[in-house]
C-alpha positions as CSV (number, residue, x, y, z in Angstrom):
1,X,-20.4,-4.0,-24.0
2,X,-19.7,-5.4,-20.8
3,X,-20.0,-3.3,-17.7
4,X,-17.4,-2.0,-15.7
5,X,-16.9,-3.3,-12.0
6,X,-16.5,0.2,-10.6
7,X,-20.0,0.8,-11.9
8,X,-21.9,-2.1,-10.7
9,X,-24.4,-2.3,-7.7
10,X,-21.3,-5.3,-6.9
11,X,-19.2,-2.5,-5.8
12,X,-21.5,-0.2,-3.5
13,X,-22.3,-2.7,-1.4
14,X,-20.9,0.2,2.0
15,X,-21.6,4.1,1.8
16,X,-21.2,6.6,4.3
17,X,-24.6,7.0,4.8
18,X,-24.5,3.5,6.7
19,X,-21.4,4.1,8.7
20,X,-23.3,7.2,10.0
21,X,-26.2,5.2,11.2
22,X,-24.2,3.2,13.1
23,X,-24.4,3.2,17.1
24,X,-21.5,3.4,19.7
25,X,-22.3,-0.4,20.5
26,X,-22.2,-1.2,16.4
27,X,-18.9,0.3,16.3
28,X,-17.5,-1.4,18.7
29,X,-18.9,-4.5,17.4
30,X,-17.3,-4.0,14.1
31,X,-13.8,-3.3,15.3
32,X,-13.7,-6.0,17.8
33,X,-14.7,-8.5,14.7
34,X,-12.1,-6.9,12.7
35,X,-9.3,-7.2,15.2
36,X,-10.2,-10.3,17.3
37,X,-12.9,-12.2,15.6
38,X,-16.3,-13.4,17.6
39,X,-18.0,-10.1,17.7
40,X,-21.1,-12.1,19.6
41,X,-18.8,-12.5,22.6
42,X,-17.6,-9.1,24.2
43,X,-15.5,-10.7,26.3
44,X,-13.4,-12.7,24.1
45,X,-10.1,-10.5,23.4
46,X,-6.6,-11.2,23.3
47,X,-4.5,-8.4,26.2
48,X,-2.4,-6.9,23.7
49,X,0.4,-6.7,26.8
50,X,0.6,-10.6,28.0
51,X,-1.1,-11.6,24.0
52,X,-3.6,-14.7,26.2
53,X,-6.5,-14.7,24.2
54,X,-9.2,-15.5,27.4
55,X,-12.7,-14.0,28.6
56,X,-11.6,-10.5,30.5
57,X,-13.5,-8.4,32.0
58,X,-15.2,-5.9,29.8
59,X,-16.3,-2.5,31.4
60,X,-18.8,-1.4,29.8
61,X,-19.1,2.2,30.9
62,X,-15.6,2.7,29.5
63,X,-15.1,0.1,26.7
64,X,-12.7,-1.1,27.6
65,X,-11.1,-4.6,28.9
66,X,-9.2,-5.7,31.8
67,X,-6.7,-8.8,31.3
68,X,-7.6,-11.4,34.3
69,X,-3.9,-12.9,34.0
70,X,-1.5,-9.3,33.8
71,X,-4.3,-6.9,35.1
72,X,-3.3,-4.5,32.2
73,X,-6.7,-2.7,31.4
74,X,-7.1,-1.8,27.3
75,X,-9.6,-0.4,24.9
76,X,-10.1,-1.4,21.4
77,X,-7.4,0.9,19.7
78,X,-5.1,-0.1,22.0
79,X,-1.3,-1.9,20.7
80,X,-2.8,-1.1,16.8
81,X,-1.7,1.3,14.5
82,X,-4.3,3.5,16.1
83,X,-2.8,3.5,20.0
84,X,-3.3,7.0,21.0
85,X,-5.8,8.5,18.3
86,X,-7.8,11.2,19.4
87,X,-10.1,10.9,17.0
88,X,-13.4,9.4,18.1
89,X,-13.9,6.0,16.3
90,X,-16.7,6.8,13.7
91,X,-14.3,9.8,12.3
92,X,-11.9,6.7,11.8
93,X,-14.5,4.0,10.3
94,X,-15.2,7.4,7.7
95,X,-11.4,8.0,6.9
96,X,-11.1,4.0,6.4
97,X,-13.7,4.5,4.1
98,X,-13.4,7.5,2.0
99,X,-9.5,5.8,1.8
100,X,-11.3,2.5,0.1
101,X,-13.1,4.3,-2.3
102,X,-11.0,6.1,-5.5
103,X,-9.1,4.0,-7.6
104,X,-6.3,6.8,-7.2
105,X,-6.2,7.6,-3.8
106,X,-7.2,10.6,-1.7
107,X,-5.6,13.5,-0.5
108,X,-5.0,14.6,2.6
109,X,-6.2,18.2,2.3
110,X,-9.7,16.3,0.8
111,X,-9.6,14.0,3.7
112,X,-9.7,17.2,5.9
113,X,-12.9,18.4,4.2
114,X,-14.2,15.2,4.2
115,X,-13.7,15.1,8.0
116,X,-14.0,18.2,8.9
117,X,-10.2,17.9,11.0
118,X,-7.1,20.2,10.3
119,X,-4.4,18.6,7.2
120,X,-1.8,17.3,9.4
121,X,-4.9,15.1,11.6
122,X,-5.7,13.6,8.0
123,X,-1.8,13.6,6.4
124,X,-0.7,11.5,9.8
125,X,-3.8,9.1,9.6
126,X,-3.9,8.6,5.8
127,X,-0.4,7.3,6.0
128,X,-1.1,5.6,9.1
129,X,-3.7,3.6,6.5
130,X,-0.3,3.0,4.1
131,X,2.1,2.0,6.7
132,X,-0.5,-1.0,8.1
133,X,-0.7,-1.8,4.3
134,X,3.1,-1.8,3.8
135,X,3.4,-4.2,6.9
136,X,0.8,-6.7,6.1
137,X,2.1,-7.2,2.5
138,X,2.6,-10.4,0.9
139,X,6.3,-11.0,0.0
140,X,6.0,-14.9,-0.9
141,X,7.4,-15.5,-4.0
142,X,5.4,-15.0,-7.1
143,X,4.9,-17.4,-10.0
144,X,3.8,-18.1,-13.8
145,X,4.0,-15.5,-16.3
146,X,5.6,-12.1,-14.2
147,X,6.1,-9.3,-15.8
148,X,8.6,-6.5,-14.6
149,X,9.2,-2.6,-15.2
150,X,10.3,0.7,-13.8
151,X,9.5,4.0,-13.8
152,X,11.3,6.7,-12.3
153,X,9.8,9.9,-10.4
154,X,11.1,12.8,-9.2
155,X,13.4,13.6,-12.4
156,X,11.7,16.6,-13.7
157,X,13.9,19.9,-13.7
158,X,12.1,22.5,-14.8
159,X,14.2,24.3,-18.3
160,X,15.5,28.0,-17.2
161,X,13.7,31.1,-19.2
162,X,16.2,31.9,-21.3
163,X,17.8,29.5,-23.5
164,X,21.5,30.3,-23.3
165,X,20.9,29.6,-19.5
166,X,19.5,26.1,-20.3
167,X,21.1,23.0,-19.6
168,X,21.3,19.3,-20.9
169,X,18.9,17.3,-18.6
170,X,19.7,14.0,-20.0
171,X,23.6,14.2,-18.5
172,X,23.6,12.3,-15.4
173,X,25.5,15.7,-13.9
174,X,22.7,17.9,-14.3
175,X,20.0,15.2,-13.0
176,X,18.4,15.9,-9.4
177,X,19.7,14.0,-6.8
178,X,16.3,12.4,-5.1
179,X,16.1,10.8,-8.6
180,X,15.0,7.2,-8.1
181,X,13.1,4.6,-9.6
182,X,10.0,2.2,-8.6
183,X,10.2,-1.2,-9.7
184,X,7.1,-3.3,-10.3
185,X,6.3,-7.7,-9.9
186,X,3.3,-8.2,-11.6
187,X,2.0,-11.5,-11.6
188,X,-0.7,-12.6,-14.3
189,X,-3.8,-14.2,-12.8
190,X,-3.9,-17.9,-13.3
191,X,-7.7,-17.8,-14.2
192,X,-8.3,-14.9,-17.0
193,X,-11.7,-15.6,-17.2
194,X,-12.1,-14.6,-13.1
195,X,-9.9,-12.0,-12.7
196,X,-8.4,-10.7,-16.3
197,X,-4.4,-9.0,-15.5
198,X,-2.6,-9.0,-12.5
199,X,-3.6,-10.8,-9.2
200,X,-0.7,-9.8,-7.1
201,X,1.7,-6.4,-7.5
202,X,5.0,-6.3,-5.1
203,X,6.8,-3.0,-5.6
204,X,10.4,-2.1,-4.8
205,X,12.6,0.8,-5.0
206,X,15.4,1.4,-6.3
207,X,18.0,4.1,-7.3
208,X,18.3,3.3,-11.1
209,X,17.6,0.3,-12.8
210,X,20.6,-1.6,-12.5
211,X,21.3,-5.2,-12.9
212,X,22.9,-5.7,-9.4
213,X,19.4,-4.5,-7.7
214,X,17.3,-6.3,-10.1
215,X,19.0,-9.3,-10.2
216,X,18.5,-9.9,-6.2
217,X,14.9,-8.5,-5.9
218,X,14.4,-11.0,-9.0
219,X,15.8,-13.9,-7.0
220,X,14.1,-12.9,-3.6
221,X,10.4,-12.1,-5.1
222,X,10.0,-14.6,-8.1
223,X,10.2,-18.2,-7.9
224,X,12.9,-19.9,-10.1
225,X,12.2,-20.9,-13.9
226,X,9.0,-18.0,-13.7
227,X,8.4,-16.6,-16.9
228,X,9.3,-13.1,-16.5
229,X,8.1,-10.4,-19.6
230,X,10.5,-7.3,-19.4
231,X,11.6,-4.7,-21.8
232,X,14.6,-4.0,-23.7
233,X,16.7,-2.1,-20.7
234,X,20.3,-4.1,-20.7
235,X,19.8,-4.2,-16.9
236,X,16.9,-7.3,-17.3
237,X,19.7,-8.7,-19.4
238,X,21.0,-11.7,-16.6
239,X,17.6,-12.5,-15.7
240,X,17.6,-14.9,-18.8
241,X,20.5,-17.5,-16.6
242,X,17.9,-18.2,-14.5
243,X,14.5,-17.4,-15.5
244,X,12.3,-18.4,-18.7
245,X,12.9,-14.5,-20.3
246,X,10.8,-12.8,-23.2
247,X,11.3,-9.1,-24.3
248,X,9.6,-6.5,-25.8
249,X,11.2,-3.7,-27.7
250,X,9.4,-0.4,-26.7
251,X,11.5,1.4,-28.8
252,X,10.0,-0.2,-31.8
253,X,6.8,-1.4,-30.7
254,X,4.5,-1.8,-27.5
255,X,4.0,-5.3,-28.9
256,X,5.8,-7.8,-30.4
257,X,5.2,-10.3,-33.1
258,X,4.9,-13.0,-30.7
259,X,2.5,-11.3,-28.5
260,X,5.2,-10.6,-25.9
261,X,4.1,-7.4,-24.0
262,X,4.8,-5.8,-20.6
263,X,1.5,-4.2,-20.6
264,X,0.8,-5.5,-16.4
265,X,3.2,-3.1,-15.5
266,X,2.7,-0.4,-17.4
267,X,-1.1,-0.1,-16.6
268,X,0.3,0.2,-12.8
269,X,2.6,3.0,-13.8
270,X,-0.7,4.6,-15.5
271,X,-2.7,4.3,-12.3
272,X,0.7,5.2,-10.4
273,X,1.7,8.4,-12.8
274,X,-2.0,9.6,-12.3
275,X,-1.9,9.6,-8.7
276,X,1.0,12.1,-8.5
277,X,-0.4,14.1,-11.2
278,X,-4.1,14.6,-10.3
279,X,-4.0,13.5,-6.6
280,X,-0.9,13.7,-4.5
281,X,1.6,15.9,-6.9
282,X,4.6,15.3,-4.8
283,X,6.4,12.0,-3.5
284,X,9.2,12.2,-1.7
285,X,11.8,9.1,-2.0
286,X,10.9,9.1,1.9
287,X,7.5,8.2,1.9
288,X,7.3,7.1,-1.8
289,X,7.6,2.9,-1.3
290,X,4.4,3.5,0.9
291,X,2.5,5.7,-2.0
292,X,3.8,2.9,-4.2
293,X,2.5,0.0,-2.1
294,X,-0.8,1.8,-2.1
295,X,-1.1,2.0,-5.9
296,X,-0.4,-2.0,-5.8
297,X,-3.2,-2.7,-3.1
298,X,-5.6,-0.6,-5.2
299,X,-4.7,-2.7,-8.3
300,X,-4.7,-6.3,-6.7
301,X,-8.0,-5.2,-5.2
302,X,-9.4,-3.3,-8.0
303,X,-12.2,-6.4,-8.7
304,X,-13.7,-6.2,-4.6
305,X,-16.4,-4.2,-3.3
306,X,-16.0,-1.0,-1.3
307,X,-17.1,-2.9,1.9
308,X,-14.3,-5.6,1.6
309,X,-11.7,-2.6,0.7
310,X,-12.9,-1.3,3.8
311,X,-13.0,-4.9,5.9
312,X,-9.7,-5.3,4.8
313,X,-7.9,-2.2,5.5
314,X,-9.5,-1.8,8.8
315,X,-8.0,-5.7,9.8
316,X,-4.8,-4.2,8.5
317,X,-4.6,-1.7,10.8
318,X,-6.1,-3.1,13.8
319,X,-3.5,-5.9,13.4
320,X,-0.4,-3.4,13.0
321,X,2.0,-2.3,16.1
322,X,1.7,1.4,17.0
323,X,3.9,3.4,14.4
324,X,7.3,4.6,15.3
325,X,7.6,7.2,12.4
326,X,3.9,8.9,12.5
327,X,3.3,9.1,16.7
328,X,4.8,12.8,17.0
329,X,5.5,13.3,13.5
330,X,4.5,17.2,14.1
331,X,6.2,17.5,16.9
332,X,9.5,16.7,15.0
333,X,9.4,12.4,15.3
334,X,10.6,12.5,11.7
335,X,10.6,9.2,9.2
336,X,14.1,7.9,8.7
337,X,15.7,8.7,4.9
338,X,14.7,6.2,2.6
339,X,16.6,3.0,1.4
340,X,17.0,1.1,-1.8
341,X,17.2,-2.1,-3.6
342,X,16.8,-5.4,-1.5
343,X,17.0,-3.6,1.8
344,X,13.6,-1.9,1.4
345,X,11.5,-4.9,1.4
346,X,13.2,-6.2,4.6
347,X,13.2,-2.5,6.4
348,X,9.1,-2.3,4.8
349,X,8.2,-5.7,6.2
350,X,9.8,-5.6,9.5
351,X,7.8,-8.5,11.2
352,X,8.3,-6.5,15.0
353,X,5.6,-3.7,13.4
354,X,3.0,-6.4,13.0
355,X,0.8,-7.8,16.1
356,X,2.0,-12.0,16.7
357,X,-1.5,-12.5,18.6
């Protein structure tokens, strides 16, 4: 029986135990590879206020740079996602790291414990870690054999005590009203033998499944003539005008005689459905595209090593514009409602959030 990745000595190739043994100089070291490349060279940055990539001036006792060309003096963390974190940088390099490691995500309250800082310190940074991922995501078109779903969260109501007070919870009148759905691309790796499922995930979110929204997030995230595997919903129905279309029935069976399933997007749901039930509990339709987008990172990465989990978030968010909805979020800076169908991806994506240098 083969071995799974998870367990391999592949995948614990970065523990906390070697963060903690890094020096002040390391750190630096790493974050300046991460962000700018040519960690040999101290000097070689990019001002993050006139974006010239040249040799500045590095003060050492302050880490810190000065621009030669705009004068503008900056440190590592500063124009990134981090910009005014007072967290010092090894508390980061852990949270980056503890973020890489379950395949279902953390908690904020066990991110606390982990680094010993109050919930909201680790609730603003762990979605600091999902915004940076929802900016840097990959929205070209996919390809091949794509297979589609949704699944819709926050539509539990819990049934009254007694049952003469009970009502029907399958009329659309008595359904709640942050009801909404989260619709999955799944694209089947072109080489089974290197990477068996899914390669790429782009989520979406919508109010219902509806052929109007389906339809255009079709059109602007799959390339024309793809072979798209969907289930019976009548909503998938004018996908087959422009796309090679194969359905399964999941009222009568998970798979059909001609070996058409939809099984890619359900085993994101799983992971997805497990995370709000044994991890996170509660998404909000605010913040829920971001939870979502995190579920598809874990899957497309779900074959790479803790340390490139880590390399990679970390060159996520040192590349990624300070945020504009978690810098004050205590002190009232709320996130803006959230929106649905095409307009997500574009409002998500927003090139402006993501560094040019």
């Amino acid at each position: 029986m083969a071995q799974h990745f998870a367990l391999s000595a592949a995948a614990r190739q970065l523990s906390s135990d070697g963060l903690a043994l890094l020096s002040d100089a390391e750190i630096l070291a790493l974050l300046k590879q991460a962000r700018w490349g040519n960690a040999d060279e101290m000097n070689d940055v990019v001002c993050p206020h006139c974006h010239i990539r040249h040799h500045a001036y590095f003060i050492s006792t302050r880490k810190q740079w000065q621009c030669k060309h705009c004068q503008h003096r900056f440190s590592i963390t500063a124009g990134t996602i981090f910009q005014g974190a007072k967290l010092p940088l090894h508390k980061i390099l852990k949270a980056i790291l503890f973020f890489s490691i379950p395949s279902k995500g953390i908690s904020a309250i066990a991110l606390s414990h982990h680094l010993n800082v109050q919930y909201k310190t680790a609730w603003v940074l762990l979605h600091k870690f999902r915004e940076s991922l929802d900016k840097a995501k990959d929205l070209t078109q996919l390809k091949g054999e794509v297979h589609i779903d949704g699944a819709y969260t926050n539509y539990y109501i819990r049934p009254k005590n007694f049952r003469h007070k009970r009502i029907d919870r399958r009329k659309k009148r008595n359904q709640r009203p942050d009801k909404s759905c989260v619709l999955v691309f799944r694209q089947r790796a072109a080489n089974q033998a290197v990477m068996k499922g899914a390669d790429r995930t782009i989520v979406a979110l919508v109010k219902e499944e509806n052929a109007d929204d389906i339809l255009q997030l079709t059109q602007r995230l799959v390339k024309p003539n793809s072979r798209i595997h969907a289930d019976e919903n009548p909503a998938y129905d004018s996908l087959a005008f422009h796309y090679d279309l194969w359905r399964v029935n999941h009222s009568q069976e998970y798979c059909s005689i001609d070996g058409i399933t939809n099984n890619l997007a359900e085993s994101f749901f799983a992971r997805l459905r497990r995370a709000i039930t044994g991890v996170y509990h509660k998404m909000s339709n605010k913040y829920l595209l971001y939870y979502a987008n995190e579920m598809a990172w874990r899957e497309d990465n779900r074959r790479k090593s803790v340390k490139n989990k880590f390399e990679q978030l970390l060159h996520c968010c040192l590349n990624t514009l300070p945020s504009h909805d978690f810098v004050g979020y205590w002190q009232g800076n709320k996130k803006a409602e959230a929106v649905f169908g095409l307009a997500n991806l574009t409002a998500s994506n927003d090139p402006q959030h993501l560094i040019a240098a």
